[in-house]
C-alpha positions in Angstrom: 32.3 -13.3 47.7 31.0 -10.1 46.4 31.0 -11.4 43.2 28.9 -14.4 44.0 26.2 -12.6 45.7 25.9 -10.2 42.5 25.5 -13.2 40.4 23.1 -14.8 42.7 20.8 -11.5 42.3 21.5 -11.3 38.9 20.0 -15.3 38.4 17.2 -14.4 40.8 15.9 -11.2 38.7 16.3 -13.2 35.7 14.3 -16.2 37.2 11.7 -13.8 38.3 11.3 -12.0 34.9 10.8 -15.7 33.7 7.9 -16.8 35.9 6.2 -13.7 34.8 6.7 -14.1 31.8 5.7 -17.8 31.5 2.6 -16.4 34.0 1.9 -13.9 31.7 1.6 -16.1 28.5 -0.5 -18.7 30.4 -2.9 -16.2 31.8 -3.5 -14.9 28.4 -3.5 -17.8 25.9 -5.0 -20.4 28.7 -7.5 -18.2 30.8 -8.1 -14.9 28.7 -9.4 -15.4 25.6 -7.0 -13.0 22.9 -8.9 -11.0 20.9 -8.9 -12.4 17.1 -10.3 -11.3 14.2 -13.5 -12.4 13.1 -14.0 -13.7 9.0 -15.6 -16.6 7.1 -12.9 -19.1 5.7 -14.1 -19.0 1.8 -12.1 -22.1 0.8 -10.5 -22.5 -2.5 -9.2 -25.8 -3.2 -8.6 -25.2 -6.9 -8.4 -22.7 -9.0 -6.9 -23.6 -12.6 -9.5 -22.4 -15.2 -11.3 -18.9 -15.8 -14.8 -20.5 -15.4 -13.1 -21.3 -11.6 -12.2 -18.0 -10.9 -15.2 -16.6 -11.8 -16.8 -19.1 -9.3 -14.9 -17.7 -6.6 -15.3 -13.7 -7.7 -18.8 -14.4 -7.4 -19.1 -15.7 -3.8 -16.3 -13.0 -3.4 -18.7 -10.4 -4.7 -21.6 -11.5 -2.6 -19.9 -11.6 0.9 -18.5 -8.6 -0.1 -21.7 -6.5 -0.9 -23.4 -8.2 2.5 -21.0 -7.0 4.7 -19.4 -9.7 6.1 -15.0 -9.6 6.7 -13.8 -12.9 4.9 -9.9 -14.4 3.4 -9.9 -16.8 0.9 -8.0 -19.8 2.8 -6.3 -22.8 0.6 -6.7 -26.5 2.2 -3.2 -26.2 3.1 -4.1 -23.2 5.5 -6.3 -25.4 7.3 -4.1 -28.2 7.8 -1.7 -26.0 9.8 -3.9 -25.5 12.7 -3.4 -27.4 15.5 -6.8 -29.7 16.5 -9.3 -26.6 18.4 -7.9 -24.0 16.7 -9.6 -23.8 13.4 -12.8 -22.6 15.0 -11.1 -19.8 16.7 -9.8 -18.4 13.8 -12.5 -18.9 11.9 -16.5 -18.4 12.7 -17.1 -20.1 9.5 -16.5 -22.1 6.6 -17.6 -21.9 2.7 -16.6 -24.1 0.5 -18.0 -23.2 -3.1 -18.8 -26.0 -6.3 -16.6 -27.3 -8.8 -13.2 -25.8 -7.1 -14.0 -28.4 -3.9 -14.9 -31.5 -5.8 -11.2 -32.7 -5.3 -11.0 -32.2 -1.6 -9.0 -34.4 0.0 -9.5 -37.0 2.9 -7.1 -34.7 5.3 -9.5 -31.7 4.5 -12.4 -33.4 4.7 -11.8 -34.7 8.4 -10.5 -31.5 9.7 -14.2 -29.9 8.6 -15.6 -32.4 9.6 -14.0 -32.1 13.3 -14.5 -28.0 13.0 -18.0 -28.9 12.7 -18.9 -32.0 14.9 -16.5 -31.3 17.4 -15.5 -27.4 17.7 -18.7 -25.9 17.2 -17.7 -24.2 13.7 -20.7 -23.8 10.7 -20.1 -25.0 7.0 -21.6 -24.5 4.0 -20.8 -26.3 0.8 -22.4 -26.4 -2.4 -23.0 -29.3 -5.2 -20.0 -31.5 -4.8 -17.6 -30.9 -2.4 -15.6 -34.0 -1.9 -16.7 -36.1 -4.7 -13.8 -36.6 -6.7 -10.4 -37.8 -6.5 -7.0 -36.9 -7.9 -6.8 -36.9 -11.1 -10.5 -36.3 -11.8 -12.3 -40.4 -11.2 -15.0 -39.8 -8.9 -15.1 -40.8 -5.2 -16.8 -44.3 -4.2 -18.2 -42.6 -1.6 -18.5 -38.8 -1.2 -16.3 -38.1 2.2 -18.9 -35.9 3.3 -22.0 -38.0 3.6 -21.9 -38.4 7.2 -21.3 -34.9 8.2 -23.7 -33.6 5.5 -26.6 -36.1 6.4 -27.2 -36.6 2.9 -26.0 -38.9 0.5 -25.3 -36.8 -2.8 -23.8 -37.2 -6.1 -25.3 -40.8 -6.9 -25.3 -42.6 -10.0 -28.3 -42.6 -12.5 -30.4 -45.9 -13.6 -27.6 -46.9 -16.1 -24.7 -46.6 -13.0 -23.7 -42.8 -14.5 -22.5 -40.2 -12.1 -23.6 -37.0 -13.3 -25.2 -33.9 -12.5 -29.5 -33.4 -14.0 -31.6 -30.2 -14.1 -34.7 -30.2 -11.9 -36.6 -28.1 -9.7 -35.8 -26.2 -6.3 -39.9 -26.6 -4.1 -39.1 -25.4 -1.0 -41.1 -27.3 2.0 -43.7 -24.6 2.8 -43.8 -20.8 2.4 -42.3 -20.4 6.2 -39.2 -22.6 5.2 -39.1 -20.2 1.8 -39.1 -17.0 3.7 -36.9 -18.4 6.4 -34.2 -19.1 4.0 -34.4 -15.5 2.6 -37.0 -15.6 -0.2 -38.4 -12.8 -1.1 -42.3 -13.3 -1.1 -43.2 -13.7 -4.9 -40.3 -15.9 -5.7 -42.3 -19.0 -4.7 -45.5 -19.9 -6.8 -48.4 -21.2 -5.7 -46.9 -24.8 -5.3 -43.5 -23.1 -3.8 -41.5 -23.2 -6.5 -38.5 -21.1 -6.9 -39.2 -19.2 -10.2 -38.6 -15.6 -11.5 -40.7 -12.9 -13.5 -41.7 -13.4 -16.8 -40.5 -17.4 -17.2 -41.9 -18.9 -14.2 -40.3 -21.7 -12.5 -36.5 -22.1 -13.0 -34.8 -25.5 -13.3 -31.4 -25.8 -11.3 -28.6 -28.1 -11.8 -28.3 -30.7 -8.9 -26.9 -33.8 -8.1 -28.6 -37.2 -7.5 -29.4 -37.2 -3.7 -30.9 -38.9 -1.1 -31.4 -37.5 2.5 -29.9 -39.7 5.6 -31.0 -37.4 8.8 -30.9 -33.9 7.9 -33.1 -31.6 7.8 -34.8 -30.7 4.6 -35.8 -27.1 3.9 -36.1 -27.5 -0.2 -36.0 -30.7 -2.9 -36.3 -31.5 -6.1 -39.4 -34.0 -7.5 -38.5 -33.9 -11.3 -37.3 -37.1 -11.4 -40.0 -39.2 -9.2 -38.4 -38.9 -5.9 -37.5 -36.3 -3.4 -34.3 -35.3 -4.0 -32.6 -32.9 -1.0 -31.4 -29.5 -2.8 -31.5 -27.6 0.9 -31.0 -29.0 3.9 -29.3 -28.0 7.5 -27.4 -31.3 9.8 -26.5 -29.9 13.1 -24.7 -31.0 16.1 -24.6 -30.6 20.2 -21.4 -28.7 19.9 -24.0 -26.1 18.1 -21.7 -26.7 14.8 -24.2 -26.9 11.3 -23.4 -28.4 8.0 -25.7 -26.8 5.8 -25.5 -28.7 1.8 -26.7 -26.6 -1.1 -27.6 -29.1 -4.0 -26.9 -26.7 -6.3 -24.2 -24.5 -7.9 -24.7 -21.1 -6.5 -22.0 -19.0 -8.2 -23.9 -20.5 -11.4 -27.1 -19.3 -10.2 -25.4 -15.9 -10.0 -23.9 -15.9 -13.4 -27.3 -16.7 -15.0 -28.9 -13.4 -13.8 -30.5 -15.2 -10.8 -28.3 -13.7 -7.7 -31.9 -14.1 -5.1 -30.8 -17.7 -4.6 -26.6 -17.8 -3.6 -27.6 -14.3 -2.1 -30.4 -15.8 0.4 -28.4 -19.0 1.3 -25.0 -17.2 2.0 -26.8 -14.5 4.3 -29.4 -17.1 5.8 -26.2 -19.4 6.4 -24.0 -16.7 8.2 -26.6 -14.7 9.9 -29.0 -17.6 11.6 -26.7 -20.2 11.7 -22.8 -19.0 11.8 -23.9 -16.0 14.1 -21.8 -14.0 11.9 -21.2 -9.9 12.7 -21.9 -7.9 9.5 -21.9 -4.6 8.2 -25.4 -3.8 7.4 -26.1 -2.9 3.8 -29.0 -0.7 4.3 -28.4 2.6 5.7 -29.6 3.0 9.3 -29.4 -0.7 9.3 -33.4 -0.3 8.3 -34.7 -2.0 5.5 -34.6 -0.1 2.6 -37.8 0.4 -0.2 -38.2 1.9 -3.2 -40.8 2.3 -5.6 -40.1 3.3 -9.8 -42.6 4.4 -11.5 -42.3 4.6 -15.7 -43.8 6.5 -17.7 -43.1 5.2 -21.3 -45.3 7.6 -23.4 -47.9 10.4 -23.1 -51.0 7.5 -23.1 -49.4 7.6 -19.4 -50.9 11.2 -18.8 -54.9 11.0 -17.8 -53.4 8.5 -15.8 -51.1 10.8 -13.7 -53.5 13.1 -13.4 -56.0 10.9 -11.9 -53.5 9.9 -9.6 -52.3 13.4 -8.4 -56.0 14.3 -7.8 -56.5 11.6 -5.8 -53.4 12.1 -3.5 -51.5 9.5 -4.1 -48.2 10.9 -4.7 -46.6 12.3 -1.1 -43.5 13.7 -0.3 -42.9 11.6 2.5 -42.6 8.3 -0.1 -40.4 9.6 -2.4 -40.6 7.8 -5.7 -38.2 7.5 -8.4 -39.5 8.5 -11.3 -38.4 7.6 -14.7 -40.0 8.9 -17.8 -38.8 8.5 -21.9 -38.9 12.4 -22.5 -39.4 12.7 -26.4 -42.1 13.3 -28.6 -42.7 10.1 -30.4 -43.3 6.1 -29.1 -43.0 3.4 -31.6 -41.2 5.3 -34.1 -39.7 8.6 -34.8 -42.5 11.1 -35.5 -45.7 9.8 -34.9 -46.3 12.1 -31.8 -47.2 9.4 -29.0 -44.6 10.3 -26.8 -44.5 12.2 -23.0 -43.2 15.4 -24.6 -41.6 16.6 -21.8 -40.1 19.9 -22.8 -44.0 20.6 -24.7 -45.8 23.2 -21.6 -49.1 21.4 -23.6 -47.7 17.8 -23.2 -45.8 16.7 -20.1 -44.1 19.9 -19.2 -46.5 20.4 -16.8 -47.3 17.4 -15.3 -43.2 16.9 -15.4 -42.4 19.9 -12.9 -45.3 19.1 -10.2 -43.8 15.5 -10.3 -40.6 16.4 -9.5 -41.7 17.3 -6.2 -42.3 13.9 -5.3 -38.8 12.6 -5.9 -36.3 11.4 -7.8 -36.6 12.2 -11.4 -34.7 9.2 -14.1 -34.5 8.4 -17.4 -36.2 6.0 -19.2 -34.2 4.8 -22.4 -33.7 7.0 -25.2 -36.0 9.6 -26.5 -38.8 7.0 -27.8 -39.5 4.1 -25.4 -40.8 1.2 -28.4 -38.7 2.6 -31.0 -35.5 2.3 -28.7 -36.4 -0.7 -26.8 -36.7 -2.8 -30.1 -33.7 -1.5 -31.7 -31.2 -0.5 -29.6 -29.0 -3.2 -30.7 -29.4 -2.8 -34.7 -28.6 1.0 -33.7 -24.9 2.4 -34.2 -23.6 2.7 -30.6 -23.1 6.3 -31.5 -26.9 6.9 -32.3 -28.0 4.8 -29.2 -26.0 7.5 -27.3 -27.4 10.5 -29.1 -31.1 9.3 -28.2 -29.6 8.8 -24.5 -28.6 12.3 -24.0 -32.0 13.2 -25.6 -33.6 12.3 -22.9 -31.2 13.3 -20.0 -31.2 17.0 -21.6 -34.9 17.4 -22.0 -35.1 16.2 -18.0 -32.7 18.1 -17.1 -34.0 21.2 -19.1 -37.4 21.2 -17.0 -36.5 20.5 -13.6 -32.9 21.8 -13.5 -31.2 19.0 -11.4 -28.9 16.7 -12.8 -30.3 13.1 -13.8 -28.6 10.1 -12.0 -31.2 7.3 -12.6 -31.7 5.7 -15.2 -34.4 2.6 -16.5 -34.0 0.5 -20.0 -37.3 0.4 -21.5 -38.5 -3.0 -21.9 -35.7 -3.9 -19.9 -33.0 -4.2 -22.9 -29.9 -3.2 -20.9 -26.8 -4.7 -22.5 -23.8 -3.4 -20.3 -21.9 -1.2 -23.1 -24.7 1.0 -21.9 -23.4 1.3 -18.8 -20.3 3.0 -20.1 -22.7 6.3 -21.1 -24.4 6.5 -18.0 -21.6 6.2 -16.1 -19.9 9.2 -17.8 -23.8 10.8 -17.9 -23.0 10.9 -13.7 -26.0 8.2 -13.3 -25.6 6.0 -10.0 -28.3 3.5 -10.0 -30.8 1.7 -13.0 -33.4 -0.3 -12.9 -32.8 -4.0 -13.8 -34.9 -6.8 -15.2 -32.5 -9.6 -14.0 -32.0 -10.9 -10.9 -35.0 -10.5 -9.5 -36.5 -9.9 -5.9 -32.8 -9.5 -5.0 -30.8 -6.6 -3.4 -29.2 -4.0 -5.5 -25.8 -5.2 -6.7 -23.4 -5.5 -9.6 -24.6 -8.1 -12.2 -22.9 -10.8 -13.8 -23.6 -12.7 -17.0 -20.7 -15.0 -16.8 -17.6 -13.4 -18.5 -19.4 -10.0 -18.6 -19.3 -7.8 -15.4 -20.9 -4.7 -15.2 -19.5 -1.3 -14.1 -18.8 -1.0 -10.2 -19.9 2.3 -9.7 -23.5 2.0 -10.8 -25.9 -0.3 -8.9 -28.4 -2.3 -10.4 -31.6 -2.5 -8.5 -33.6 -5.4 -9.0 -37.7 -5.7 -9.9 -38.9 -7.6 -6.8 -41.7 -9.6 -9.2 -45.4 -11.7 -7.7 -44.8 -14.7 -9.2 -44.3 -14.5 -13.2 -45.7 -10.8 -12.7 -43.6 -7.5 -12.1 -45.9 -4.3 -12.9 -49.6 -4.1 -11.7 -51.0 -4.1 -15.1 -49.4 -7.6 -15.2 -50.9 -8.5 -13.0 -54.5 -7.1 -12.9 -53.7 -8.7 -16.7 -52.9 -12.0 -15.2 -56.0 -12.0 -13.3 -54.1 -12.3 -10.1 -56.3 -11.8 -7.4 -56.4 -8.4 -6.1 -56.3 -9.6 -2.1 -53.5 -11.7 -2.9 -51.6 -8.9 -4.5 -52.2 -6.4 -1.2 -51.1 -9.1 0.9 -48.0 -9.5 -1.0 -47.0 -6.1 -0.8 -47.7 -5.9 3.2 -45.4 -9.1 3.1 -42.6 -7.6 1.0 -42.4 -3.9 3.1 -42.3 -6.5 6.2 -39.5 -8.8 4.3 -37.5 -6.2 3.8 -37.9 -4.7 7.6 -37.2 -7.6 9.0 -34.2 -9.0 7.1 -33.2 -5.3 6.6 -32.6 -5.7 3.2 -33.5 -3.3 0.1 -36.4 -3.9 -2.5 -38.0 -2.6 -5.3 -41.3 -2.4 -6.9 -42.0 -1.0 -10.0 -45.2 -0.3 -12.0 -46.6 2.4 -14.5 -49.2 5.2 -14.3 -52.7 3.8 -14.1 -55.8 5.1 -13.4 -57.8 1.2 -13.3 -59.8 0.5 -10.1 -57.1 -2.8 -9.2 -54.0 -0.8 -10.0 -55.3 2.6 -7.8 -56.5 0.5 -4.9 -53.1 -1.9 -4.8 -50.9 1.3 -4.8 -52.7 3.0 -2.0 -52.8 -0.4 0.2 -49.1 0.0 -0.6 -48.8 3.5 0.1 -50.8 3.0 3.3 -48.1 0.3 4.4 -45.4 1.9 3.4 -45.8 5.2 5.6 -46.8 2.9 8.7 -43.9 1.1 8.5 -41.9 4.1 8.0 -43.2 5.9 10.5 -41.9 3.0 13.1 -38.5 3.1 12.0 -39.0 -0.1 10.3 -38.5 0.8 6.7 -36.6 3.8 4.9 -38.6 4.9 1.8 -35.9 6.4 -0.8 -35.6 7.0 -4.6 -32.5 4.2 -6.0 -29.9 6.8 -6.2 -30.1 8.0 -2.7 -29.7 4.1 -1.7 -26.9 3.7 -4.6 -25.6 6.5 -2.8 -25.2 4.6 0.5 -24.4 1.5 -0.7 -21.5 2.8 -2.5 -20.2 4.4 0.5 -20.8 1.6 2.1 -19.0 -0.8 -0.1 -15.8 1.7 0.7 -16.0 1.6 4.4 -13.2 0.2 5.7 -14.1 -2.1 8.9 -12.3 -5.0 10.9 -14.8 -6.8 14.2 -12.3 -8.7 16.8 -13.7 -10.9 19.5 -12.9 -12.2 23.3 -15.1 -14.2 24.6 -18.5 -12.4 23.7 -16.9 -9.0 23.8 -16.7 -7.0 20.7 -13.7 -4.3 19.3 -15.5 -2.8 16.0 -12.5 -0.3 14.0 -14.6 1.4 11.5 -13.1 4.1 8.3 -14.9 5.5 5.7 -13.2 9.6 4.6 -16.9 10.2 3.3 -18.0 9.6 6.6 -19.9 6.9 8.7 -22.9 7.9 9.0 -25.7 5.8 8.8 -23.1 2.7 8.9 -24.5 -0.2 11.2 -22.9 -3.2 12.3 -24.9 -5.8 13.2 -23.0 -8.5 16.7 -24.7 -11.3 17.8 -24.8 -11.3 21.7 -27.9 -13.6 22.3 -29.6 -12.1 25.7 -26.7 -10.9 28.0 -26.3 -7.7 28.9 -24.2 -5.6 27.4 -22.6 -2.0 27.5 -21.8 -0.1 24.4 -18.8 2.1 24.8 -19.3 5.1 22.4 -21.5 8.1 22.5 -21.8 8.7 19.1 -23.6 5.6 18.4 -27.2 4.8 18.4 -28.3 0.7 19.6 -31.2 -1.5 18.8 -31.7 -5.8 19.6 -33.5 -7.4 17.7 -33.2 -11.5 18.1 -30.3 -11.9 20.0 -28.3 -9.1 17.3 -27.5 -5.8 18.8 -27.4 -3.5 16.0 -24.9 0.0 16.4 -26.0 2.7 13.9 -23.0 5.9 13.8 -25.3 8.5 13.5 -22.6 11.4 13.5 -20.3 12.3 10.4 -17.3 10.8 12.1 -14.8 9.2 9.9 -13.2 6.9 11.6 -14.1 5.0 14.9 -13.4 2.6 17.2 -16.7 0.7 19.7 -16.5 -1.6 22.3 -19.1 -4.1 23.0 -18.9 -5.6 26.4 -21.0 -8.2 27.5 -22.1 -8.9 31.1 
């Protein structure tokens, strides 16, 4: 008898520790949302050549230098979700050209269901979808539907194949809300680039169904969609790119893939990021070269006039030697000469960061720098960084290639010369980054900090040259400072010395703008290398964002510290309670912005949401 009651108590604790158990899981899988990581699914369908893993390196690279926590996934990953769960894994999906053409009808339906049905955001460029096994094209794209746009159609003689044309975006307002730096577009609102004007892009024949349309392509007498956005009531969004972005890239035109990717995760996806721009601020610098001592009324006129200020700190690069065009005829800055530039070296090194420009003789080195023996190249380098060095005493560690020859074995040198940051003549009006030029990859130490051009135009002698009007020009720099507050990116401008009534008033309108903004909070006015600096702390902070519901958990590491880290949630307008002191909090369109402003090195804030 006893014996039967023990085992009757025995069964009834064990049926109890059941039902809680069972209670437990229910209440937390059916009622409380887990927590779960938050990341963008960058989808890699195939990978079998070198020119297709450089495709995926690049959007690699880009998501990787914006901030935002992604995995590469394989279509086989996605196919092992059950039907709901893809979206709460992931918050978004990018599929890239060329490795997605071969995407099959299973994957195809189950992003197409993440999208119309769960709420999820995708973005695919070129030709996802558009080719079967084995390489014969699809009949039928398998995205048309979803996409809004019929894409990848065949020529007048029944070809399927891809064309070059051009990217016009609608209207200025669909330029800039897509991330386009003001002075990209041209006066018809083209996409083109400094010095050669409008760019052609490769694209597919297309036609739009119901999307909508943000930029096209006229080339070939109709209007063919290259940008458009299809979104549903589930508040899901296809967005089509009709055009190879990791190409774009790996010509020395990262503005474009840069500007859809961000534009795509940030307005559409809703996508938490680490903010590349310390303070989560945007970020502006302006270089300033002096090439040669014709530069030198020029500076002086400036300096009487005020327009250096040590609140703007400029970054200053300067070819140091004697001589211009060749060696020994005597044209050059002289910096170490106390009757040349010595003197006007030493007051300017009050107004910021002082950088080298080339080696020794600007002409002479930007012509033949590479006919020169890389050992001579090198000896003119260190020229110049030891007659810098030699006047103001502080270590150079910026550097600009005159006439912007800058092949990357250079970068070796200045690497080793402790330089963090150069000026770069490609990519331009983008964010500072790490170039590629398809197999070559430069050094991942050094930033390269884009010219942010008007047009074909980068300096204002260019453009006073050009005949570009000079209200136009003002209102293109008020535009660019604002740009770069709002989408709190970093730009630069650069120009040299010049004492011309356009050039003096432009860079006191720009001044003048500058220090406003500044003064807000807006903008952060550094030299390159004190943004390098950031950026490559930035690029080492470890950081993971989970989610429940709209509640946050942000882990943060960096052993150089965090400060000045942001991360940017979205929490739309409810209320919310940041638990951390250490933190400071701005919202700004629905994004609540948290800034560590102490030197802690590793944190963890919670973002509660009422």
């Amino acid at each position: 008898m006893r014996q039967r009651k023990y085992f009757y108590l025995a069964l009834t604790v064990v049926v109890l520790l059941s039902v809680i158990l069972v209670m437990n899981l229910f209440l937390h899988y059916s009622w409380a949302e887990p927590q779960r990581q938050v990341q963008v699914a960058l989808l890699a369908g195939e990978i079998s050549t070198e020119q297709d893993q450089e495709i995926l390196a690049v959007y690699e690279q880009i998501l990787k230098e914006e901030g935002f926590s992604y995995r590469v996934v394989s279509p086989a990953e996605l196919a092992g979700y059950f039907p709901g769960q893809l979206q709460g894994r992931y918050q978004a999906i990018v599929a890239p050209e060329k490795i997605n053409a071969g995407m099959t009808e299973e994957t195809a339906a189950i992003i197409d269901a993440y999208v119309r049905d769960q709420g999820g955001s995708a973005l695919f460029s070129l030709d996802p979808a558009t080719a079967l096994n084995g390489g014969a094209g699809q009949p039928l794209p398998l995205l048309v539907d979803l996409l809004g746009v019929k894409y990848n159609l065949p020529a007048a003689d029944g070809r399927v194949s891809t064309y070059t044309g051009w990217l016009f975006f609608t209207d200025q307002e669909s330029g800039r809300e897509w991330g386009i730096t003001p002075g990209k577009l041209d006066q018809d609102n083209a996409y083109s680039t400094y010095s050669y004007g409008r760019l052609k892009f490769e694209h597919t024949r297309a036609v739009n169904i119901d999307a909508k349309v943000a930029a096209l392509d006229r080339s070939e007498g109709v209007e063919a969609p290259v940008l458009t956005v299809k979104s549903y009531g589930s508040g899901g969004n296809a967005v089509y790119a009709n055009v190879p972005l990791a190409n774009s890239k790996l010509r020395s035109e990262d503005l474009l893939p840069r500007s859809v990717l961000r534009t795509f995760l940030i307005d559409y996806a809703r996508m938490p990021r680490l903010v590349n721009s310390p303070g989560g601020m945007g970020g502006f610098v302006f270089n300033l070269h002096i090439c040669s001592g014709a530069y030198s009324r020029a500076l002086t006129v400036m300096l009487m006039q005020g327009f250096f200020n040590s609140d703007m700190p400029l970054s200053i690069h300067i070819t140091a030697g004697p001589d211009t065009y060749k060696l020994g005829d005597n044209m050059g800055f002289y910096a170490e000469n106390e009757y040349r530039g010595k003197a006007i070296l030493e007051v300017l090194q009050n107004y910021g960061e002082i950088g080298s420009h080339g080696g020794w003789a600007h002409n002479f080195f930007a012509y033949n720098l590479q006919y020169l023996p890389r050992d001579k190249a090198f000896q003119l380098l260190d020229w110049n960084f030891q007659a810098l060095e030699a006047v103001t005493g502080r270590k150079v560690v910026e550097y600009s290639a005159p006439g912007g020859n800058h092949p990357f074995w250079v970068n070796n040198k200045l690497e080793e010369a402790g330089v963090n940051s150069y000026y770069y003549a490609g990519d331009s009006g983008s964010s500072p980054s790490h170039p590629r030029i398809y197999e070559s990859f430069a050094n991942q130490d050094l930033w390269a900090f884009p010219i942010s051009p008007y047009r074909q135009y980068a300096s204002l002698e260019e453009m006073e040259r050009g005949y570009a009007p000079a209200a136009e020009v003002r209102q293109w720099m008020e535009e660019l400072i604002d740009f770069s507050a709002e989408e709190k990116v970093i730009r630069m401008v650069y120009t040299h010395p010049s004492d011309t009534l356009f050039c003096l008033e432009a860079m006191k309108a720009l001044e003048e703008k500058a220090l406003a903004e500044q003064s807000e909070g807006r903008i952060k006015i550094a030299p390159m290398s004190s943004f390098a600096a950031f950026l490559q702390r930035h690029a080492k902070t470890k950081w993971e964002i989970k989610k429940a519901d709209n509640d946050y958990t942000i882990e943060l590491e960096n052993a150089e510290g965090l400060k000045d880290i942001t991360v940017a949630v979205y929490v739309g307008e409810k209320s919310k309670i940041v638990l951390d002191n250490d933190v400071k909090t701005s919202e700004e369109g629905g994004w609540l912005y948290i800034t560590v402003i102490s030197d802690a090195k590793k944190k963890t804030i919670e973002v509660n949401t009422i």
